[in-house]
N, C-alpha and C positions, 0 to 999 in steps of 0.2 A: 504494500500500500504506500501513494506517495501520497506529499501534500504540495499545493501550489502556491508563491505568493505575485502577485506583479505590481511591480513598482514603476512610476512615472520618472522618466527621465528628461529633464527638458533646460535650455536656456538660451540666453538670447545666442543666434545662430550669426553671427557676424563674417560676412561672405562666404555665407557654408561650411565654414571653420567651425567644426566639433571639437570641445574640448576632451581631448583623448586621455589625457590623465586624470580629471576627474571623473569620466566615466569608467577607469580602471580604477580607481578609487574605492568607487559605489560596487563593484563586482568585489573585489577582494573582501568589501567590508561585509556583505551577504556572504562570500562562501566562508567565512569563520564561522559564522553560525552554520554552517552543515547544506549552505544553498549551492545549487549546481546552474550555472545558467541553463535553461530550455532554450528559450529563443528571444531574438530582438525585432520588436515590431516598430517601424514608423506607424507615426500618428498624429492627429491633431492632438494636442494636450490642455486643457483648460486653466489657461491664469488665474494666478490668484486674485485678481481685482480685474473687474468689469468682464463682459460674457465675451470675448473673443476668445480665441484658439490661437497658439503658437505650439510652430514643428516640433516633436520630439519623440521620444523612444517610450515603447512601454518595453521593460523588462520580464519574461518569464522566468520564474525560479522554481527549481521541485527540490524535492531531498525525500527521502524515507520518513515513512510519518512514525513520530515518536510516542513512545506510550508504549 
């Protein structure tokens, strides 16, 4: 049995320049706790203030469900 969590990846994308170290960051800081990436999805992702959308990643993570 696994379990899944997916986390939002997102920020300002300044000529499609991804920040590659803080998304290896956020990966390593999930697999401590026992997360494996599944997959990485583009997406609209919801700001935090007012209803627009900007680009970004949702992350897939599984691991063995514990218990």
């Amino acid at each position: 049995m696994y379990e899944y969590k997916v986390v939002s990846f997102r920020e300002s994308l300044i000529g499609d320049a991804l920040d590659g170290g803080k998304l290896e960051k956020t990966l390593n800081k999930h697999a401590e706790d026992g997360w494996a990436l599944k997959a990485i999805t583009s997406a609209d992702v919801k700001g935090r203030v007012g209803p627009g959308a900007v680009d970004g990643l949702l992350l897939t993570f599984e691991r063995p469900r514990q218990g």
